[in-house]
Structures are given as structure tokens and as C-alpha cells.
C-alpha positions as CSV (number, residue, x, y, z in Angstrom):
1,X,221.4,217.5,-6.8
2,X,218.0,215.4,-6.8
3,X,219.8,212.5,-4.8
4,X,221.7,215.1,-2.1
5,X,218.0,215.9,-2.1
6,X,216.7,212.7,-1.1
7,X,219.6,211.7,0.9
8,X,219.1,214.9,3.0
9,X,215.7,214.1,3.5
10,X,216.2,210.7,4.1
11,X,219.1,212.3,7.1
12,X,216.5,215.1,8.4
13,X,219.3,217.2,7.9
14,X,218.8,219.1,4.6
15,X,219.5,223.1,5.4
16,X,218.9,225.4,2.1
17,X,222.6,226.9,3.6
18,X,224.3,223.4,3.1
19,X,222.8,223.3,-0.8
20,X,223.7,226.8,-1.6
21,X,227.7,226.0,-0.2
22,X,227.3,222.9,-2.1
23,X,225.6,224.7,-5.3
24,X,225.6,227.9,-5.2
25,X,222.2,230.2,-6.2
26,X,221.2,227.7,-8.6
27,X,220.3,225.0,-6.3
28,X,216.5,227.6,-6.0
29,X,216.6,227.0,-9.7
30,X,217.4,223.6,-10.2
31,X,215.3,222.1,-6.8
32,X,213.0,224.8,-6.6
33,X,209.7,223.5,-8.0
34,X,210.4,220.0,-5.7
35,X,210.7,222.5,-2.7
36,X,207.5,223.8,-3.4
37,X,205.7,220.6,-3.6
38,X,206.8,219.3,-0.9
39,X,206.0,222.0,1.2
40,X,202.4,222.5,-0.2
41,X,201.8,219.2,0.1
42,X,202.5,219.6,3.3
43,X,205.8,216.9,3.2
44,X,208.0,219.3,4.4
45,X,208.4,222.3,6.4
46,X,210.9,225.2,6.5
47,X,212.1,225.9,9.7
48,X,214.8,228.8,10.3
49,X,217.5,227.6,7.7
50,X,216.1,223.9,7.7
51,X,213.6,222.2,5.7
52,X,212.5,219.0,8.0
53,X,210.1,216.5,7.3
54,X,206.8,216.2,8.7
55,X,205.5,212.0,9.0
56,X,203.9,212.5,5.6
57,X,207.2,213.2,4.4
58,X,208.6,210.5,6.1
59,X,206.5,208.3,4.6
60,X,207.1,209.9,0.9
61,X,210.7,209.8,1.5
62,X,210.8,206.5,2.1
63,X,208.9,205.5,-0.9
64,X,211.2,207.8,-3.0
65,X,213.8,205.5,-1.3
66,X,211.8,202.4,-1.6
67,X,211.4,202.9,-5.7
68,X,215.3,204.3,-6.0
69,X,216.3,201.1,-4.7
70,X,213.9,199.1,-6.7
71,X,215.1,201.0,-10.2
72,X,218.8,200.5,-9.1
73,X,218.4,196.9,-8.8
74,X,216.2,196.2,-12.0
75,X,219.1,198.3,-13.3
76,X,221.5,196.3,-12.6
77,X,219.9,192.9,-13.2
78,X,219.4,194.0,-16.7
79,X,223.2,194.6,-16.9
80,X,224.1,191.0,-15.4
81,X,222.0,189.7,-18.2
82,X,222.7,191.7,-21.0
83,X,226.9,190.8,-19.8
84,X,225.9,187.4,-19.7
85,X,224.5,186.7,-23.3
């Protein structure tokens, strides 16, 4: 849910309808508090049925990007050496 999340962000194309299809209710639950931060940090802004990014959010998503990236291949360097011993 966290990486539909970031991926829709990432897209500019993240509509609270699209989650709830996807999740049902629960997505409030489960992505709630991150809503909220981003919106009162001003990242991100509710607009009709869309949350879209403002440049700060740009810029966070991309470092959210930038450090997914960075985790997934430390993740999987780890793995070639662990395979390799």
C-alpha cells in the first residue's frame, strides 16, 4: 500500500477513489497518518478526489525515491555476497 503510495505520487496521479477500489475503507486506516503529513507539511494537496503534489512534494518524493532505490540496491548487493561465500 506504502509503495502504490509512492508510485502514485511519483505518477501525480494518486486519487483516494483509485486506493479505496484498490483497498477498500482500510486504505484511511492503513495510509492515513502519511496523508496527513504530507498534507500539513504542506507536500501534498487534496484537490476534488485527487491528492497532487505541490514542488515540495516533488522534491520529497523524489528523495523517498532516491533512498528506495538506494536500500534496494544495498539489498541486493548484500545478497550477491552473501550467494557468493
Amino acid at each position: 500500500m506504502r509503495y502504490d503510495l509512492l508510485i502514485g505520487m511519483l505518477e501525480d496521479n494518486l486519487s483516494a477513489q483509485g486506493l479505496k477500489k484498490k483497498y477498500g475503507g482500510r486504505f484511511w486506516i492503513d495510509l492515513g497518518a502519511e496523508l496527513a503529513f504530507l498534507i500539513a507539511v504542506g507536500a501534498m494537496r487534496y484537490h476534488g478526489k485527487k491528492f497532487r503534489l505541490t514542488a515540495r512534494g516533488r522534491y520529497y518524493c523524489l528523495m523517498l525515491m532516491r533512498n528506495l532505490f538506494e536500500i534496494t540496491g544495498d539489498h541486493r548487493a548484500e545478497r550477491i555476497l552473501s550467494d557468493a561465500m
